[in-house]
matplotlib code that plots the C-alpha trace (Angstrom):
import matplotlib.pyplot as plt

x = [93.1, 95.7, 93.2, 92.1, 95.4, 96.3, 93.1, 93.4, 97.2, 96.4, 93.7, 96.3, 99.1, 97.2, 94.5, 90.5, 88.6, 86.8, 90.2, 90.3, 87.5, 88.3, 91.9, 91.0, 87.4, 85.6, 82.4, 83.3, 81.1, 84.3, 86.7, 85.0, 84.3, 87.7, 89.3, 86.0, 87.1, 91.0, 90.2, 88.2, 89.7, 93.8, 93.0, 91.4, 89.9, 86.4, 84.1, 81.8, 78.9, 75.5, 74.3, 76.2, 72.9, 72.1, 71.0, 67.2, 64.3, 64.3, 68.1, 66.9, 64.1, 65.8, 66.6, 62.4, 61.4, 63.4, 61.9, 58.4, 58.2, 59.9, 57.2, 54.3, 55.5, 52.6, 52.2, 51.3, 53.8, 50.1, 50.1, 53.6, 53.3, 50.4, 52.7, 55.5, 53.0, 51.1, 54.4, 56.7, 55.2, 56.7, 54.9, 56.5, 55.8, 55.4, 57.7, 60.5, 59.3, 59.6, 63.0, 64.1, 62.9, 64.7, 67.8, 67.1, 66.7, 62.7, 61.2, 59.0, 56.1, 53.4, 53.2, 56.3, 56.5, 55.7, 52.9, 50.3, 46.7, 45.0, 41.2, 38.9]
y = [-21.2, -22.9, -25.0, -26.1, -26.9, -28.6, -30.9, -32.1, -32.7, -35.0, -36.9, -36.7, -38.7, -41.3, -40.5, -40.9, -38.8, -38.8, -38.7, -35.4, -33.8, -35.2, -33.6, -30.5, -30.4, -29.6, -31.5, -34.9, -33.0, -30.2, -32.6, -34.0, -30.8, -29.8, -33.2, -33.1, -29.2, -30.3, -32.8, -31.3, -27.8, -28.5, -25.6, -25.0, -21.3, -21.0, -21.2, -18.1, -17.8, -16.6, -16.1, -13.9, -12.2, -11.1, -14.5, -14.0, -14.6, -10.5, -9.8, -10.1, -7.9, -4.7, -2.3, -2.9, -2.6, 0.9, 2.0, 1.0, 2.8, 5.8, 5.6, 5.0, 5.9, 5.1, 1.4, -0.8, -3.9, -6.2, -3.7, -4.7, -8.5, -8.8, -6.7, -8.7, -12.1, -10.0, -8.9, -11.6, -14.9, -14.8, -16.1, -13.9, -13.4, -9.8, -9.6, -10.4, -7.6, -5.8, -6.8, -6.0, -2.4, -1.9, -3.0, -0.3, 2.3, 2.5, 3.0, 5.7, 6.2, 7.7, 10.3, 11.6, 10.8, 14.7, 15.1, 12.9, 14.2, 14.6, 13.6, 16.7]
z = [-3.9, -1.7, -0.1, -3.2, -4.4, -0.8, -0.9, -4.6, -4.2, -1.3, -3.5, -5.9, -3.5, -3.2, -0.3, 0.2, -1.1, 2.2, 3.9, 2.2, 3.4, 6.7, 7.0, 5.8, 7.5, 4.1, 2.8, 1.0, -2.3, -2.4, -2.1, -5.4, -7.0, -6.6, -8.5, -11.2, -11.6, -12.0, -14.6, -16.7, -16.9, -15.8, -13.1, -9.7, -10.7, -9.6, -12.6, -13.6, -11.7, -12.7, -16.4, -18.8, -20.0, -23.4, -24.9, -23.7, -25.7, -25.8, -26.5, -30.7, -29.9, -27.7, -30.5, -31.5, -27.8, -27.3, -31.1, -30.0, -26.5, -28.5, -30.3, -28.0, -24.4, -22.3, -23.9, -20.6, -20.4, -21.6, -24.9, -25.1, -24.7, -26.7, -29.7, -29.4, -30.0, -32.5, -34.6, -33.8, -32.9, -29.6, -26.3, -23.6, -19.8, -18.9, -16.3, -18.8, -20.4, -17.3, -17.0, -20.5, -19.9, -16.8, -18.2, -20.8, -18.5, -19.8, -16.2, -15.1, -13.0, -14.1, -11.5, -9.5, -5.8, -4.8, -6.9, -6.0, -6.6, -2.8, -2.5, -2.3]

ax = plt.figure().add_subplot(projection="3d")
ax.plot(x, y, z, "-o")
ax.set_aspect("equal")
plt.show()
């Protein structure tokens, strides 16, 4: 934080931009992300990073997804795509299925790890 204080409050007296970056041997882009990020929010906190989650295509759909694979536990994620187009009119990729199921905790594998069937 007290970089980004320091480097905006020499912009602020009256200096380059580029003088800036120079002086305090950051990129001229910080320099300018810094005074942006000063103007438009008063502050020099870092904004959020990454997505927030929960406003996917699926988020509407979860509560279905966990009552379906109650229901049918050994649906494949293509049986599931193909419902979900089928019952909802929604074109979905099956790896966000995937990834809706993990978040639920829905993951198995068929077999476990120890009990592999051996070739005769």
């Amino acid at each position: 934080m007290a970089l980004r204080e320091r480097v905006v409050a020499f912009v602020e007296e009256g200096h380059s931009r580029r003088a800036a970056a120079a002086r305090f041997r950051v990129s001229v882009k910080f320099v300018n992300d810094m005074v942006i990020l000063k103007h438009e929010t008063g502050g020099l906190e870092p904004r959020r990073q990454g997505n927030r989650g929960g406003h996917g295509k699926l988020a509407r759909l979860r509560g279905w997804i966990v009552a379906r694979m109650a229901a049918k536990p050994d649906l494949t994620l293509d049986d599931l795509v193909l419902e979900i187009a089928d019952e909802h009119q929604m074109t979905v990729h099956r790896v966000s299925v995937w990834r809706t199921l993990r978040s639920l905790g829905l993951t198995h594998k068929k077999r476990p790890s120890g009990r592999r069937t051996k070739a005769a």
